[in-house]
LUMTORVEX-743343 format. One record per residue (C-alpha): residue number from 1; x, y negated, z negated. Coordinates in nm, 4 decimals. Layout:
BEGIN
   seq          X          Y          Z
   NUM          X          Y          Z
...
//
This chain:
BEGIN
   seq          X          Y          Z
     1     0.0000     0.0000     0.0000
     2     0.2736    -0.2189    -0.0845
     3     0.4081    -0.1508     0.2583
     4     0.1582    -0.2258     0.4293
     5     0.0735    -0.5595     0.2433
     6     0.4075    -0.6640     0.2922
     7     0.4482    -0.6247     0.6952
     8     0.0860    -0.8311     0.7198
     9     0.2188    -1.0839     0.5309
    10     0.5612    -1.0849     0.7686
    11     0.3524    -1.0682     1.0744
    12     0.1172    -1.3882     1.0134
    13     0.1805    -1.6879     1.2383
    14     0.3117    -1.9877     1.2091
    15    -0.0117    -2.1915     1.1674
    16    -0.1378    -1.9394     0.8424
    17     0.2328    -2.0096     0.7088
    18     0.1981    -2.3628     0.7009
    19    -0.1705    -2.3751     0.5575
    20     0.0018    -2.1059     0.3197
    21     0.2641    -2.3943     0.2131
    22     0.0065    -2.6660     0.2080
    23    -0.2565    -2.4857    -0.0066
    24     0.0874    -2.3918    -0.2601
    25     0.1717    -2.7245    -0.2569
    26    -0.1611    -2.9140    -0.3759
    27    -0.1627    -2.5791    -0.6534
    28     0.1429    -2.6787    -0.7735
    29     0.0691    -3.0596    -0.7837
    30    -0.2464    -2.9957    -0.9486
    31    -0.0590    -2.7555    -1.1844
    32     0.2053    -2.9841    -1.2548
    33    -0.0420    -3.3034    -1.3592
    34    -0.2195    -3.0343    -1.5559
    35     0.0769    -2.9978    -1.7551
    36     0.1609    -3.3344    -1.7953
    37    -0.1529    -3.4065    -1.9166
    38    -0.1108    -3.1312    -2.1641
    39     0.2176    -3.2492    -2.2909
    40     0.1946    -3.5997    -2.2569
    41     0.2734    -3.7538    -2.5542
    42     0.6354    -3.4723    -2.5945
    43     0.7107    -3.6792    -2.2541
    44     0.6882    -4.0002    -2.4229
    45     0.8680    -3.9198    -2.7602
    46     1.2619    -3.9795    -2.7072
    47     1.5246    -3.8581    -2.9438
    48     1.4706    -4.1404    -3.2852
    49     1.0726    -4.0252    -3.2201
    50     0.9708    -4.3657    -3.0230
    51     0.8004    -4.3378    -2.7314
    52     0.9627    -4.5397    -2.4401
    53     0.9236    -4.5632    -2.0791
    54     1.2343    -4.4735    -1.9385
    55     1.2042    -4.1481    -2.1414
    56     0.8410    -4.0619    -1.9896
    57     0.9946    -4.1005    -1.6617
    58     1.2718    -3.9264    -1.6690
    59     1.0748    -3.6129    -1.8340
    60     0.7557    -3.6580    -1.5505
    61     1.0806    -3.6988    -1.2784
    62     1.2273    -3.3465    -1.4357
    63     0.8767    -3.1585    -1.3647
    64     0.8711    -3.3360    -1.0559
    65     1.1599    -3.2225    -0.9260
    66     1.1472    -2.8630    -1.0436
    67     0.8058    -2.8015    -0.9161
    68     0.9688    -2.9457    -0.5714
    69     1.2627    -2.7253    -0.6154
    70     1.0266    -2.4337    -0.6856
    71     0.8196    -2.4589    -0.3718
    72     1.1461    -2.5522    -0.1517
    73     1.2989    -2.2057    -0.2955
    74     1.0150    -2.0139    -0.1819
    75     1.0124    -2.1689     0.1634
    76     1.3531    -2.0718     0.1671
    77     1.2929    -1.7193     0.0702
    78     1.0199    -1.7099     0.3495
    79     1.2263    -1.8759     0.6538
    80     1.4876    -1.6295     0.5753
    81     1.2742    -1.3367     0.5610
    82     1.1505    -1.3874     0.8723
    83     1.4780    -1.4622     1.0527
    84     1.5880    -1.1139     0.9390
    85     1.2890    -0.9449     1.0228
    86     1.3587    -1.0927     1.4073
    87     1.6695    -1.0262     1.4145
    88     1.6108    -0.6543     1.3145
    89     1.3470    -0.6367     1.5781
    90     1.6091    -0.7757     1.8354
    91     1.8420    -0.4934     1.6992
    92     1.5952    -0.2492     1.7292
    93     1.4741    -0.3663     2.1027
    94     1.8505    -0.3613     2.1973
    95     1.8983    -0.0456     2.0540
    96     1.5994     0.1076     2.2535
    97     1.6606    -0.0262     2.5483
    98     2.0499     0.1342     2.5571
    99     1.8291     0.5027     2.4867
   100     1.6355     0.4563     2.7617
   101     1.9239     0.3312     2.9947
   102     2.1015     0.6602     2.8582
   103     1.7895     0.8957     2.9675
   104     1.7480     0.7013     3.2563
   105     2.0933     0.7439     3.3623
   106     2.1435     1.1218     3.2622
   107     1.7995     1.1723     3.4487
   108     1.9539     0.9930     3.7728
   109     2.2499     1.2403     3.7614
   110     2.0690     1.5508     3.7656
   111     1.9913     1.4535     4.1942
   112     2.3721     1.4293     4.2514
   113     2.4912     1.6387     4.4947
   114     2.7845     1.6562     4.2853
   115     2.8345     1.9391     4.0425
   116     3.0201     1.7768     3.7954
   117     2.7991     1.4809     3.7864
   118     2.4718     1.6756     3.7507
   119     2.6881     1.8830     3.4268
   120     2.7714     1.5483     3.2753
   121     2.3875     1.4440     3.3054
   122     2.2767     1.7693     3.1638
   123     2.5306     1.7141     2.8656
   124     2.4479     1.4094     2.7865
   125     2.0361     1.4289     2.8001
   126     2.0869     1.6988     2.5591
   127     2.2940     1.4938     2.3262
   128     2.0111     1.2465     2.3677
   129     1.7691     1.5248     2.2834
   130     1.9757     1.5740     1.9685
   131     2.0466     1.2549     1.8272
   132     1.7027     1.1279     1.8667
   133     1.4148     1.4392     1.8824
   134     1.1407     1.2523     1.7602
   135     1.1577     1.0029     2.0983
   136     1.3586     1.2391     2.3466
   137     1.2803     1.5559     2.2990
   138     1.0411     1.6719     2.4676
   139     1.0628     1.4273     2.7315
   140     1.4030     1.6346     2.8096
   141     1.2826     1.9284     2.7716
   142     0.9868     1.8719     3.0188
   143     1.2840     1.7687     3.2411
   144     1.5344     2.0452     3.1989
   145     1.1997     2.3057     3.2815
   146     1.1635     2.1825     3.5847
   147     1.5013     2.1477     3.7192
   148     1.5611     2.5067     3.6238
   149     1.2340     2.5931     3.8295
   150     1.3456     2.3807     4.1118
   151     1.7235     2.3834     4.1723
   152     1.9485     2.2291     4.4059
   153     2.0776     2.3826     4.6900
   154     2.0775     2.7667     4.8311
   155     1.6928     2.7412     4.9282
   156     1.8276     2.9976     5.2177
   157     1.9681     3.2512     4.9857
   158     1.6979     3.5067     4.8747
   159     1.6013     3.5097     4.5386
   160     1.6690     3.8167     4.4496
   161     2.0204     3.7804     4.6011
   162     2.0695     3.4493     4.4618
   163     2.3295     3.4238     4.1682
   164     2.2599     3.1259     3.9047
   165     2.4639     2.8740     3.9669
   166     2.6649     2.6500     3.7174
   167     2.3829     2.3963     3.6723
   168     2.1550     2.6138     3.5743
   169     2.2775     2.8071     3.3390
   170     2.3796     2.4506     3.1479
   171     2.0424     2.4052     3.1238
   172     1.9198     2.6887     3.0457
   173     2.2077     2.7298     2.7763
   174     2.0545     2.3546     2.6680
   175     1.7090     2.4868     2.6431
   176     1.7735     2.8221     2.4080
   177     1.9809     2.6170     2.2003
   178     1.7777     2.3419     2.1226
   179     1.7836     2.1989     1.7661
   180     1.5385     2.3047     1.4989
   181     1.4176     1.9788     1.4382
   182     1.3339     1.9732     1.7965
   183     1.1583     2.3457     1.7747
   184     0.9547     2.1946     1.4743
   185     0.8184     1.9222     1.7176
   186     0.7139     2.1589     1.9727
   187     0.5490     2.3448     1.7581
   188     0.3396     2.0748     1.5486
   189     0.2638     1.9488     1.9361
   190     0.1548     2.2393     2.0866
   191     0.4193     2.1981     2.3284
   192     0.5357     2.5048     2.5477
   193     0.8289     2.5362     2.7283
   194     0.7189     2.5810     3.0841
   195     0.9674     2.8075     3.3056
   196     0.7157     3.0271     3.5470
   197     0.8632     3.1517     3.8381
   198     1.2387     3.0462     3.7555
   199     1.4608     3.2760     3.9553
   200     1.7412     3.3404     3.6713
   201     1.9065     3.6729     3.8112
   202     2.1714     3.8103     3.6645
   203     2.1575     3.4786     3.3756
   204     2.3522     3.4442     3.0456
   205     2.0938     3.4265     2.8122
   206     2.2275     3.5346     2.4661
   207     2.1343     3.4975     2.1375
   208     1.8871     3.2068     2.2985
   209     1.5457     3.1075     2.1766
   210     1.2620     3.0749     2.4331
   211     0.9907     3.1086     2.1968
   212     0.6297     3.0607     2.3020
   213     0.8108     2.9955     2.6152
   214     0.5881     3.0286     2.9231
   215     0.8209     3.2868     3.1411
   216     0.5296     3.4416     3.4229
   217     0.6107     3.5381     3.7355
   218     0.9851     3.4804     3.6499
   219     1.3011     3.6961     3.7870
   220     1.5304     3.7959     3.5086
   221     1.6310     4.1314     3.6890
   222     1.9813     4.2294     3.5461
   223     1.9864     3.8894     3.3064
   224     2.2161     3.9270     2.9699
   225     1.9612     3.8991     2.6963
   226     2.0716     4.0635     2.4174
   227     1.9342     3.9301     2.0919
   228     1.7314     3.6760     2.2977
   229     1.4221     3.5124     2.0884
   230     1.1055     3.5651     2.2957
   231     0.8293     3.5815     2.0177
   232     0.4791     3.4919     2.1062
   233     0.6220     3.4456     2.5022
   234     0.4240     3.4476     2.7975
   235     0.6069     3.7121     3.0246
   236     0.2811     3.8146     3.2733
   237     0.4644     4.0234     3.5660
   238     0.8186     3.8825     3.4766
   239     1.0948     4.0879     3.6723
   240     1.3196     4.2317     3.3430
   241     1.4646     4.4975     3.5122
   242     1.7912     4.6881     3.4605
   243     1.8566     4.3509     3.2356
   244     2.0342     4.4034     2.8994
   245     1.7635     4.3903     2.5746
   246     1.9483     4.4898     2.2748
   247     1.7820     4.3766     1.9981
   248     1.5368     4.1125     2.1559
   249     1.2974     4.0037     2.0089
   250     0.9549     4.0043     2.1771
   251     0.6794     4.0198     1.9023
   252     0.3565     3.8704     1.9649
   253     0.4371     3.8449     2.2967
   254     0.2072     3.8598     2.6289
   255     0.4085     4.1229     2.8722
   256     0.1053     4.2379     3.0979
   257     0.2686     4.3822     3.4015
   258     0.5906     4.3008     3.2775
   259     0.8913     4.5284     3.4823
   260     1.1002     4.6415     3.2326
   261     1.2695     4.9951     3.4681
   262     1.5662     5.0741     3.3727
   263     1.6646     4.8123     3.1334
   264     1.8690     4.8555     2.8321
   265     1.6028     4.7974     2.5299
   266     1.7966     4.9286     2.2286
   267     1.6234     4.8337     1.9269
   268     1.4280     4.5846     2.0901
   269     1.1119     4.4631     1.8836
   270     0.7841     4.4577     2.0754
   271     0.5634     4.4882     1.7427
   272     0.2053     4.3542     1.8311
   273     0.3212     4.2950     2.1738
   274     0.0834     4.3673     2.4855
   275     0.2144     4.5590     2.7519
   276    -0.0769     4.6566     2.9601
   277     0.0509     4.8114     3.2999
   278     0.3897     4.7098     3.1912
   279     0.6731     4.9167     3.4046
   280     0.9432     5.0972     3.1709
   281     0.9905     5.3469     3.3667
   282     1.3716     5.4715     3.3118
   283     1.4312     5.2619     3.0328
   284     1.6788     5.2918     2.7199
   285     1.4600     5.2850     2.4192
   286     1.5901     5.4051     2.1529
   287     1.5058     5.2751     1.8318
   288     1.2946     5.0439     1.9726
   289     0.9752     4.9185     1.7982
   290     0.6673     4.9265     1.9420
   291     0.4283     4.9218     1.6292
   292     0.1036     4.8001     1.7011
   293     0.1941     4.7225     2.0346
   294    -0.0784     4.7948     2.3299
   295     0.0734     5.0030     2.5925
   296    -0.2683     5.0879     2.7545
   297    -0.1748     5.2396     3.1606
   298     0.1501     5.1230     3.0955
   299     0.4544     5.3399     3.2470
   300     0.7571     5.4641     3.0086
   301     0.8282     5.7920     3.2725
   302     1.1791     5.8892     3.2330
   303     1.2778     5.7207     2.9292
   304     1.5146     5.7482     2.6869
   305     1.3226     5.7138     2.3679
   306     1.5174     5.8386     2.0777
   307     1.3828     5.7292     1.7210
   308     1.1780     5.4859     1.9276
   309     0.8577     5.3468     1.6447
   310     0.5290     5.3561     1.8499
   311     0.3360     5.4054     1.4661
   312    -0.0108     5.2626     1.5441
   313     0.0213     5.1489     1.9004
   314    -0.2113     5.2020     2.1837
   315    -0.0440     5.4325     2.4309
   316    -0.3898     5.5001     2.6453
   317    -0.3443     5.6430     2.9723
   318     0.0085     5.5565     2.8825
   319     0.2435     5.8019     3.1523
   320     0.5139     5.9704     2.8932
   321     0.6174     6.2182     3.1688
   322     0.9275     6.3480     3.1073
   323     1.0444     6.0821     2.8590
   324     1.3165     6.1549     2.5616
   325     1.0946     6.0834     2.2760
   326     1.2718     6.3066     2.0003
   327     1.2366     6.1855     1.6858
   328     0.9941     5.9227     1.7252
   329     0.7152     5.8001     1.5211
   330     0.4029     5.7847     1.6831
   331     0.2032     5.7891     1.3351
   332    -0.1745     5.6744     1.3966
   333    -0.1094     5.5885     1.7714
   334    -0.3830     5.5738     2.0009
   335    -0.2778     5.8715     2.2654
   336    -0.6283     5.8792     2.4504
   337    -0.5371     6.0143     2.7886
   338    -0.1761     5.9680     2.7557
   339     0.0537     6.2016     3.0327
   340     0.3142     6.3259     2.7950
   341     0.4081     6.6360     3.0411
   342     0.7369     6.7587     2.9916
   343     0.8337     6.5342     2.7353
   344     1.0494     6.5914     2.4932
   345     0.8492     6.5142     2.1196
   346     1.0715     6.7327     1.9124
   347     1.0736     6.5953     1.5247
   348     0.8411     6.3139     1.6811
   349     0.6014     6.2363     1.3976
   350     0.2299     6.2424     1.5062
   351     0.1257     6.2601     1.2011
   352    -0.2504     6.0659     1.2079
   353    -0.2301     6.0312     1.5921
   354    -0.5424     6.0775     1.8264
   355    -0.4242     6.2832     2.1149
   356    -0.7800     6.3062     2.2726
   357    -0.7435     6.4194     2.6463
   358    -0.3380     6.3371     2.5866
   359    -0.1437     6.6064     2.8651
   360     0.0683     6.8044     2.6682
   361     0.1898     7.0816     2.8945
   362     0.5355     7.1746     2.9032
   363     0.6136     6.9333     2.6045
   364     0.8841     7.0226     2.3740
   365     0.6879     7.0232     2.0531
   366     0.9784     7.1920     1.8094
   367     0.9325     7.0428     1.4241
   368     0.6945     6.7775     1.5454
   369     0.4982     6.6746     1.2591
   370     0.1116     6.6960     1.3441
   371    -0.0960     6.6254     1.0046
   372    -0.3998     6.5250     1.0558
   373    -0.3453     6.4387     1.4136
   374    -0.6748     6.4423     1.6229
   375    -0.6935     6.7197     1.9264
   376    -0.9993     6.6263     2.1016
   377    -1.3628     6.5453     2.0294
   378    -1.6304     6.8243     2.0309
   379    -1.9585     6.7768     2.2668
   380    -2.1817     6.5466     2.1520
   381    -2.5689     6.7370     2.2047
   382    -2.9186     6.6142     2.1812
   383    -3.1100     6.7974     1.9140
   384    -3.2516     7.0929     2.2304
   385    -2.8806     7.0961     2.2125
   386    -2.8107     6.9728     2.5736
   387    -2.5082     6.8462     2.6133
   388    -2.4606     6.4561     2.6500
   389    -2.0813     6.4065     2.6839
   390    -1.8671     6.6900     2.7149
   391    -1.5765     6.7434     2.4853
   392    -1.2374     6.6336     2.5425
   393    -0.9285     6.8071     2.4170
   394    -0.5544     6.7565     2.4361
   395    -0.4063     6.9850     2.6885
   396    -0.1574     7.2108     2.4968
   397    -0.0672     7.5923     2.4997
   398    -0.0904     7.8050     2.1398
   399     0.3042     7.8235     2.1687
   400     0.3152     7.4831     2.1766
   401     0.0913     7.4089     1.8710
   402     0.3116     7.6912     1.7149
   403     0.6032     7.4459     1.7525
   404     0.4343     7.2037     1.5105
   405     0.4496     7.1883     1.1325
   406     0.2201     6.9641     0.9398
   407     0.0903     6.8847     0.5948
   408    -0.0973     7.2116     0.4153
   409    -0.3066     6.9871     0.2591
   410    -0.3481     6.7627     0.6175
   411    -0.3815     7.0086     0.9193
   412    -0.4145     6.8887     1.2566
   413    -0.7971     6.8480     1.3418
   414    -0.8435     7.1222     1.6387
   415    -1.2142     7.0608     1.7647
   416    -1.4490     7.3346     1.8524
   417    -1.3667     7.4212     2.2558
   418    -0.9702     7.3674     2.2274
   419    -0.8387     7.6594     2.4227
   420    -0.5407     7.7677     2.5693
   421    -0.4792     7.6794     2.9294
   422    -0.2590     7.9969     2.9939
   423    -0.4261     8.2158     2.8248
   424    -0.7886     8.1017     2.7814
   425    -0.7937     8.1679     2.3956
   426    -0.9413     7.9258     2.1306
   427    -0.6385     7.7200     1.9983
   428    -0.5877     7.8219     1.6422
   429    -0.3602     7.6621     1.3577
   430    -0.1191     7.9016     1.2166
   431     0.0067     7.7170     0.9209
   432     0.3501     7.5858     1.0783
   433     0.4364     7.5568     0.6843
   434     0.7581     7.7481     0.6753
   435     0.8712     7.5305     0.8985
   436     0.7424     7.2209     0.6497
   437     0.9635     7.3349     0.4351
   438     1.2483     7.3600     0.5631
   439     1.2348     7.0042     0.7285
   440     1.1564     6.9209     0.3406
   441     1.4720     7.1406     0.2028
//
């Protein structure tokens, strides 16, 4: 409150100032014959206790004058006030007049033809960006997005040919390592980072943070992103493949159609991620977490899934075929419909899974861990007992389900109908405890 009280009073113009000084003035008159009047007769009185003349004058001329002195202070006060208050406004109008010459400037030399020039533009915007985030910010990194998405040069070069050139990667660099402060006011603006259809092949993208960073349609095949910070990212049909993934970080994010064959995805994080129709065909998983995730249609053929954490996720109609998934935890996963043919599930933990209509054949199933895992769904009847939906059962042999140890106190649930495919027999559950417990000893 004080604040604001004091910058109204700075701001009033001249004509309220000098109605301001009039107004004190007559107070202080009138305040000053109100105390002469009070103390008239210790005005008159000189030092032997006889009034005189020349005494009453000099004490009425000592008021006088310190009531003028008073009032002349305060102008004082005021006049200087107000002098610094311009002159800190000059400052400050000098001062942002030199930032925008510097954006300007460092905006200018990102058209050079020159190399060099456009690096020294790109360094010094992103000093800019630094020293001042609450004014540059996100005017630079507006800027940088759309240089990277349309570069200089090479517009002959196919993209998929086309290496990233020096420029680029500054920026890019400039970008994932923007300041926290600068983060903070992206994310109390809403503000995304908007990099569709970049064409980043083959990029150095390490350790960086892109979060919430809108990346569809964009080609990272063969890009260096290990440890790279794409939480909450929009990556719709983004080109990731055979790129390097250790230990990114793409949580919360949007990966629909998202190519991800034959990239390197070691202990990636993809928890709560959606990868519907996503292509991971021939991918290194292992230890990677995909808890939560939704992996409905999408295609993990071929991979290399050791230890991999799919606990909870939905894996519908996900294709498994042939995929290294030893070890892995695919506790209370959705596997409605999934193709895991041929893959290899040994010591996988289903434990809680629904494999409804999930194609099991030829799947190594040695120690996996099935408690309480659903099999199928019996047919659902009308009360005559005519069948309304027929039932649907995962497609594994009696050998298979053999392989499998589980909980004595959790079995798997085998509906009524489960049968054999080789041999035709109703699939039966055999205990699988000595097995138990030896896993346990």
């Amino acid at each position: 409150m004080k604040t604001f009280v004091e910058n109204a009073w700075r701001k009033r113009p001249s004509s309220q100032y000098l109605i301001i000084f009039i107004l004190l003035g007559i107070v202080l008159v009138v305040a000053g014959g109100f105390a002469v009047w009070l103390q008239w007769e210790w005005l008159r009185s000189s030092e032997d206790g006889k009034a005189s003349n020349g005494d009453t004058l000099r004490n009425v001329g000592f008021i006088v004058a310190g009531v003028v002195a008073l009032g002349f202070a305060f102008w004082r006060a005021q006049v200087a006030e107000r002098q610094a208050d311009a002159a800190q406004e000059q400052t400050a109008t000098a001062q942002q007049s030199l930032l925008n010459e510097r954006y300007q400037r460092g905006a200018g030399m990102l058209g050079s033809p020159v190399l060099s020039v456009r690096l020294g533009g790109i360094y010094a915007l992103q000093r800019l960006a630094e020293e001042y985030p609450g004014q540059y910010h996100l005017q630079v990194m507006r800027l940088f997005c759309t240089f990277v998405r349309n570069p200089l040069g090479e517009d002959d070069i196919p993209f998929d040919l086309r290496e990233v050139p020096a420029d680029v990667q500054a920026v890019i660099t400039a970008i994932g390592e923007r300041s926290s402060a600068g983060q903070l006011i992206e994310s109390k603006t809403e503000f995304t980072l908007d990099l569709r259809r970049v064409r980043l092949k083959s990029a150095d993208m390490r350790e960086l943070a892109f979060t919430g960073a809108n990346l569809q349609y964009a080609y990272l095949s063969g890009a260096d992103l290990v440890r790279i910070e794409l939480s909450g990212a929009y990556l719709l049909k983004t080109n990731l493949s055979s790129a390097v993934l250790v230990r990114a970080n793409f949580s919360n994010a949007r990966l629909t159609e998202a190519d991800f064959s034959h990239a390197r995805l070691t202990r990636a994080n993809f928890s709560n991620a959606r990868l519907a129709k996503a292509n991971l065909s021939g991918a290194l998983l292992a230890r990677a977490n995909f808890s939560r995730a939704d992996l409905t249609e999408a295609d993990l053929s071929g991979d290399r899934s050791v230890y991999a954490n799919f606990s909870n996720a939905a894996a519908i109609r996900t294709n498994l075929c042939g995929s290294d998934l030893s070890g892995g935890d695919f506790s209370g996963a959705l596997l409605w419909d999934a193709n895991l043919s041929d893959a290899n599930l040994a010591n996988a933990n289903l434990s809680g899974a629904d494999l409804t209509d999930a194609n099991l054949s030829g799947a190594d199933l040695e120690g996996a861990i099935v408690s309480g895992a659903v099999l199928g769904t019996e047919p659902i009847r009308t009360a005559t007992g005519e069948i309304v939906r027929p039932g649907r059962y995962a497609r594994l042999s009696q050998l298979q389900l053999d392989q499998t140890v589980a909980d004595p106190d959790n079995p798997p649930i085998i509906p009524n109908g489960s049968f054999d495919p080789e041999t035709g027999d109703p699939l039966v559950w055999r205990g699988g405890l000595v097995n138990l417990q030896s896993e346990k000893s």
